[in-house]
Steps between C-alpha positions, in 0.01 A plus 500: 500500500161346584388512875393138373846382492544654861197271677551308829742425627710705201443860618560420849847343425572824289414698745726307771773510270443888498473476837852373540600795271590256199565748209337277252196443667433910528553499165220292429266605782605857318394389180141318624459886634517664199300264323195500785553910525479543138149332497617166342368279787210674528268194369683213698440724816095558424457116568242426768640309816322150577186419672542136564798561696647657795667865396838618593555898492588755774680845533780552258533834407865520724660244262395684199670807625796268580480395199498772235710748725763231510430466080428832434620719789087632565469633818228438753298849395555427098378149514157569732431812285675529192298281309161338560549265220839418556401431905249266397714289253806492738290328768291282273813390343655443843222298624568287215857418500416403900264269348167657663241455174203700721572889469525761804579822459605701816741837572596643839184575597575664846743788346234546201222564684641732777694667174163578354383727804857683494704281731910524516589221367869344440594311170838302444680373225332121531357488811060526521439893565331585888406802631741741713432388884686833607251740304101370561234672286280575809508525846185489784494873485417532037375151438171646405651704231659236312392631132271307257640210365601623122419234271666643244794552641822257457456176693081512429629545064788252519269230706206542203759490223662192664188265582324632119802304359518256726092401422592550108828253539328233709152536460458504885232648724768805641570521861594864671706379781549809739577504902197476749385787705721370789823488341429790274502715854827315617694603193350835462487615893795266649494143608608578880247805501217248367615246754466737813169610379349185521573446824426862590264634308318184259206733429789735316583199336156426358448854424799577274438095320159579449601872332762319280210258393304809391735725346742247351377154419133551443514789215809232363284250506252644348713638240674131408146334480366732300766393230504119631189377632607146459851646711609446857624699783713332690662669828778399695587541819772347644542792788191417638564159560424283802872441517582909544173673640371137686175324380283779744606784304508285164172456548309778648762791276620349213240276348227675646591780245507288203170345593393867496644467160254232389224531662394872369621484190317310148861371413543420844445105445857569269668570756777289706786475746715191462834593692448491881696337629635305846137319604703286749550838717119403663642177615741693675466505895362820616717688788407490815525828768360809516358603151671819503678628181876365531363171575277449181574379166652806322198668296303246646186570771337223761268361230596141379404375194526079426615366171170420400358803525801708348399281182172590512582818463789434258253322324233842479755707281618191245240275482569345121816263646649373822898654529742349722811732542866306601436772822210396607688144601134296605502204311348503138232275640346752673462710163379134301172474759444848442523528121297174525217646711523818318454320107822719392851435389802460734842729400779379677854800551862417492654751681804720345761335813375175389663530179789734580853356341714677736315275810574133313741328639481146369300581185436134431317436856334884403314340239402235617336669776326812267428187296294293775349855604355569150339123471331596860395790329404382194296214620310715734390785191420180301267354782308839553470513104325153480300508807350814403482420126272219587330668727381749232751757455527614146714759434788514259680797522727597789534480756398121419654285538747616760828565483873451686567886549891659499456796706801602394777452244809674414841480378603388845260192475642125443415444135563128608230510778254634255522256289418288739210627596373540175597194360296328776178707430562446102538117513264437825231728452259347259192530682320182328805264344 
């Protein structure tokens, strides 16, 4: 079987069918995997996305581990680590069949990285693996001993293995994706411990973000550019959102770490943070009283921040494209002047609830609403592209020229809403008809 003959809309109705547990439809979905694990799509998946029209990719990983444990009975642990090769085919081949042509390769990057340094973590059959909340790595008392990061030990080996094939396959700059200092901490010293500190102790925080900086994601930095200087590092970090730790802590904690990041470093300008989320928490109406602790913002100290400045800083630690996250609920406007003023593309995220199946009620009115969504969005990457375009912007690799983001797909997600979405971006999103 060709992945050809499985194009849009094609793979997305076989993978609703599958979806609906129609035995004839696994068997074909089963016999596409073979094909693209044995190496036979290998060519048809090399083939460069467009750059005269608005992209369509996002997170997928969770619906290829839906998919071939439901196919082939892999479990979570087998699937991230068994096989680089065979990792990197199941999600190209997945972003396929959902009709996504522009390739992006991502894992569970929270549980790998705190798994590197050690961290208890907790895999299931065909769920994404996290790390054991009931048994953290370190505590206030032995952070300092954390031992050198080993980059020759599992995650470090299966991560260079993994984005080696991935550059051979595709042909793609690679991107190491691990967690920021801030959310590193949370999953390696305890979310609630992290969360008192900052109201208790922020110079603690700072302290044990800046040591993780040092001893983890500098020497793997320097390690990954060393074999990719044309590579990325991207860092997420959704725990230290303004929607968790409030836009104060955001941005005097958690991106004030990563700037460390860039600024000191000769791969710093390679650096980035696309994932905070919840901007719309500055428009939020500060509480009145006395300031003491039970009346603030949990995590959150006296300082305000405003939306404009929150970007600004947002802006300091991924500076080659303008994201708007479904969390950060301003309206994509805001994020057009700024990608305008800025000369760089506009992404655009369709949040995972946005797309669940198990929330659509009336799945006609569903699409048509996702539907009317991804013009808005559309139309708005496409402005940013030509105003920016004619106002000398030249590049033609990505992030240009913006793209309508799923943060999040799995087996759960409305096959039907999807291809919505990207049946809008494929027929709409010619940037010059």
């Amino acid at each position: 079987m060709l992945i050809e003959d499985l194009g849009f809309p094609d793979g997305l109705h076989l993978l609703a069918c599958w979806q609906a547990g129609e035995s004839d439809a696994k068997e074909r979905l089963a016999d596409a995997f073979r094909a693209g694990l044995g190496g036979d799509h290998d060519e048809a998946l090399a083939g460069p996305a467009p750059d005269d029209a608005v992209h369509v990719c996002g997170s997928i990983d969770l619906l290829s581990l839906g998919i071939v444990f439901n196919l082939f009975g892999l479990t979570a642990e087998e699937f991230y680590k068994g096989d680089p090769a065979r990792y990197v085919r199941s999600v190209m081949l997945t972003l396929r069949l959902l009709g996504m042509p522009k390739s992006y390769l991502s894992w569970p990057v929270y549980g790998f990285t705190a798994e590197a340094l050690g961290q208890e973590m907790i895999y299931s059959d065909r769920f994404s693996p996290g790390t054991d909340p009931e048994v953290t790595l370190v505590d206030a008392g032995n952070w300092r001993d954390l031992p050198p990061l080993d980059l020759t030990g599992e995650i470090p080996a299966l991560l260079d293995e993994t984005l080696a094939f991935y550059a051979g396959l595709t042909g793609f700059s690679p991107v190491l994706h691990l967690s920021a200092p801030y959310s590193l901490a949370a999953d390696i010293f305890g979310q609630e411990h992290l969360i008192s500190a900052l109201t208790d102790d922020p110079a603690f925080v700072n302290g044990l973000l800046d040591h993780l900086a040092d001893t983890v994601h500098r020497p793997w930095a320097e390690h990954f550019f060393a074999r990719h200087p044309d590579g990325w590092l991207e860092l997420s970090d959704a725990s230290g959102s303004p929607f968790f730790i409030g836009p104060g802590n955001c941005s005097t904690i958690a991106i004030r770490s990563v700037q460390r990041l860039i600024a000191e470093n000769p791969w710093g300008e390679r650096v980035y943070v696309a994932n905070y989320r919840g901007d719309y928490v500055t428009r939020a109406k500060q509480r009145g009283g006395s300031p003491t602790r039970r009346r603030r913002p949990r995590g959150e100290g006296t300082a305000s921040v405003t939306l404009e400045e929150l970007f600004d800083l947002k802006n300091s630690i991924c500076r080659d494209y303008v994201i708007r996250l479904a969390d950060d609920r301003i309206p994509v406007d805001f994020y057009v002047e700024k990608a305008i003023d800025r000369g760089v593309p506009l992404f655009t995220g369709i949040g995972a609830t946005q797309i669940d199946h198990h929330s659509v009620v009336d799945l006609n009115a569903a699409v048509a609403e996702i539907t009317d969504l991804t013009r808005g969005h559309v139309n708005a990457i496409g402005t940013v592209a030509r105003s920016i375009a004619a106002d000398g912007y030249d590049s033609r690799i990505p992030p240009w020229p913006g793209t309508v983001y799923f943060e999040d797909v799995s087996a759960e997600s409305s096959f039907e809403l999807i291809e919505a979405i990207v049946g809008t971006v494929l027929s709409e999103g010619a940037l010059w008809p």
